[in-house]
C-alpha positions as CSV (number, residue, x, y, z in Angstrom):
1,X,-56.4,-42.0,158.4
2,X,-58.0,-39.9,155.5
3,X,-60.7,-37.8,155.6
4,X,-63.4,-38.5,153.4
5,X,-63.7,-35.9,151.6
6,X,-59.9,-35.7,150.7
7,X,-58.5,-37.0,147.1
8,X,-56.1,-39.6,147.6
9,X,-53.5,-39.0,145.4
10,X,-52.2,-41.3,143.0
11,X,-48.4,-40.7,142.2
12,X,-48.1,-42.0,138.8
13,X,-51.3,-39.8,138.1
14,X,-49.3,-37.0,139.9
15,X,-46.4,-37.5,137.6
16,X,-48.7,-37.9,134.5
17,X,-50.3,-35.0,135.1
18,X,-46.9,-33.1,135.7
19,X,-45.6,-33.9,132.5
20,X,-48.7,-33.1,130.4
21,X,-48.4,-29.9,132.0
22,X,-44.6,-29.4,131.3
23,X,-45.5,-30.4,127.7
24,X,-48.2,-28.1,127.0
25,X,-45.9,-25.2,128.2
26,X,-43.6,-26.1,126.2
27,X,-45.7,-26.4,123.3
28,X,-47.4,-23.1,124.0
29,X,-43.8,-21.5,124.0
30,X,-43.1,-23.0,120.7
31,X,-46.2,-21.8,119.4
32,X,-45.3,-18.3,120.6
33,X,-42.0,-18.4,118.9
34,X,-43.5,-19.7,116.1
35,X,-46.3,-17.0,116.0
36,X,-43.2,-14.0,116.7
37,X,-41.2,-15.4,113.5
38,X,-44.3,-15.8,111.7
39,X,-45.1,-12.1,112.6
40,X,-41.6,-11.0,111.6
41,X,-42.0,-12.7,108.6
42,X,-45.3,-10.8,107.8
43,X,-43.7,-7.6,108.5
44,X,-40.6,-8.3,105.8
45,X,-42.8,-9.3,103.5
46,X,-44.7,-6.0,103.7
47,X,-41.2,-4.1,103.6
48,X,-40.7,-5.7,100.6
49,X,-44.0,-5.1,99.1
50,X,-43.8,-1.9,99.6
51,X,-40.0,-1.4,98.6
52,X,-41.3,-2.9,95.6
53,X,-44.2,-0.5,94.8
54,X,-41.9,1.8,95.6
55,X,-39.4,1.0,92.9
56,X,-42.1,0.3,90.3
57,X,-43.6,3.7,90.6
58,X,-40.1,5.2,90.0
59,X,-39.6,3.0,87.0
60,X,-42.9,3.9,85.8
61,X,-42.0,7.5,86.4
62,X,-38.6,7.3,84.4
63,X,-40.3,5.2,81.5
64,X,-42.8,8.4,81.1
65,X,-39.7,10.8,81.7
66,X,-38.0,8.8,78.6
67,X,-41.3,9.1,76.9
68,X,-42.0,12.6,76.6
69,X,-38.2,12.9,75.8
70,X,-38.1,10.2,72.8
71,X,-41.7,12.2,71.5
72,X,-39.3,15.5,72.1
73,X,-36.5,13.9,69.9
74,X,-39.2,12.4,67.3
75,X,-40.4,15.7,66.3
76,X,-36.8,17.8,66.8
77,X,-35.8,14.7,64.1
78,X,-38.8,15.5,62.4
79,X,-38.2,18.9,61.8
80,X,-34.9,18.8,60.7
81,X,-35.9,16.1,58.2
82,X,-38.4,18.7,56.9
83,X,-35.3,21.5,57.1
84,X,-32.7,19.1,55.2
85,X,-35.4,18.2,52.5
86,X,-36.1,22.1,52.1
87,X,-32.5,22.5,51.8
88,X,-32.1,19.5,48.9
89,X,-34.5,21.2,47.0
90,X,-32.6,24.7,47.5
91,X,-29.9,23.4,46.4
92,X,-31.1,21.5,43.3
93,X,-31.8,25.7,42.4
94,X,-28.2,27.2,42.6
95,X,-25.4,26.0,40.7
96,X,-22.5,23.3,40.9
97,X,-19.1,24.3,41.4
98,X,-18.2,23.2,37.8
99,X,-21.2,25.6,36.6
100,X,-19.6,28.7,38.8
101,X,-16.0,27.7,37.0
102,X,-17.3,27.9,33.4
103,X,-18.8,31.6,33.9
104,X,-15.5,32.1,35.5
105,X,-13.8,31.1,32.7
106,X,-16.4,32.8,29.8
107,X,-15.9,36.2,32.1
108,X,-12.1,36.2,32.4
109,X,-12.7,35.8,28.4
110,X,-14.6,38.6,27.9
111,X,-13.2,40.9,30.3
112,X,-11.8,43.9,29.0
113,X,-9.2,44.4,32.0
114,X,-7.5,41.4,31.6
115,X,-8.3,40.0,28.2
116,X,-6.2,41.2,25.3
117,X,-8.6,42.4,22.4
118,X,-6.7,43.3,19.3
119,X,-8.9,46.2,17.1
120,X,-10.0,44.8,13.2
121,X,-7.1,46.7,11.7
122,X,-4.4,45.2,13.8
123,X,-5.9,42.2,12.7
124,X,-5.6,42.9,9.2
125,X,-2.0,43.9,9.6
126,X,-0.9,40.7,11.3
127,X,-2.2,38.9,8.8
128,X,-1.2,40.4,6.0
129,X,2.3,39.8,7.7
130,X,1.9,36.3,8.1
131,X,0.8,36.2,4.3
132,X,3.8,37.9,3.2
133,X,6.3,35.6,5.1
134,X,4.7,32.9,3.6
135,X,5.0,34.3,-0.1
């Protein structure tokens, strides 16, 4: 005979309540796992965000590198623009090579080393020579 005061126990409620229990564990382990991947997840995704920042501040540190290396080339290009301009106009000032041939030519004329002068009376003589053959 039962006491008063104890629960009769109904089987199927027994079972029922068995299996809601066996289901909530199990739900609560798959909400675990759930909640580790999402935490892995999390964690990646910072990794990469920071792998990210990383490699932006190094490309942002190269492009300034290039920068200041491109301004250094401008004004080396710059200058030596100026130089060859300076030089054009030199040049303009001293004479061609066909210039520098003709004096050549009008001093190995005139020069008294290698150019044969004949004197006025050796002159005369030669052609009064050449006059005489002729007659």
């Amino acid at each position: 005979m039962a006491l008063p005061f104890e629960k009769k126990e109904n089987p199927e409620a027994t079972l029922m309540t068995n299996e809601m229990v066996r289901r909530l564990n199990e739900n609560s382990r798959r909400m675990k796992t759930v909640e580790q991947r999402l935490d892995r997840l999390e964690q990646q995704i910072e990794t990469l965000e920071q792998s990210a920042l990383n490699q932006m501040e190094d490309i942002k540190i190269g492009l300034e590198k290039m920068a200041a290396k491109l301004t250094v080339i401008a004004d080396k290009m710059n200058g030596i623009e100026s130089d060859i301009a300076r030089m054009n106009k030199e040049m303009s000032k001293t004479a061609s090579k066909a210039e520098l041939k003709e004096i050549e030519t009008f001093i190995d004329l005139v020069n008294p080393i290698t150019a044969k002068f004949v004197t006025k009376d050796e002159m005369q003589r030669e052609l009064d020579e050449r006059l005489r053959r002729k007659a």
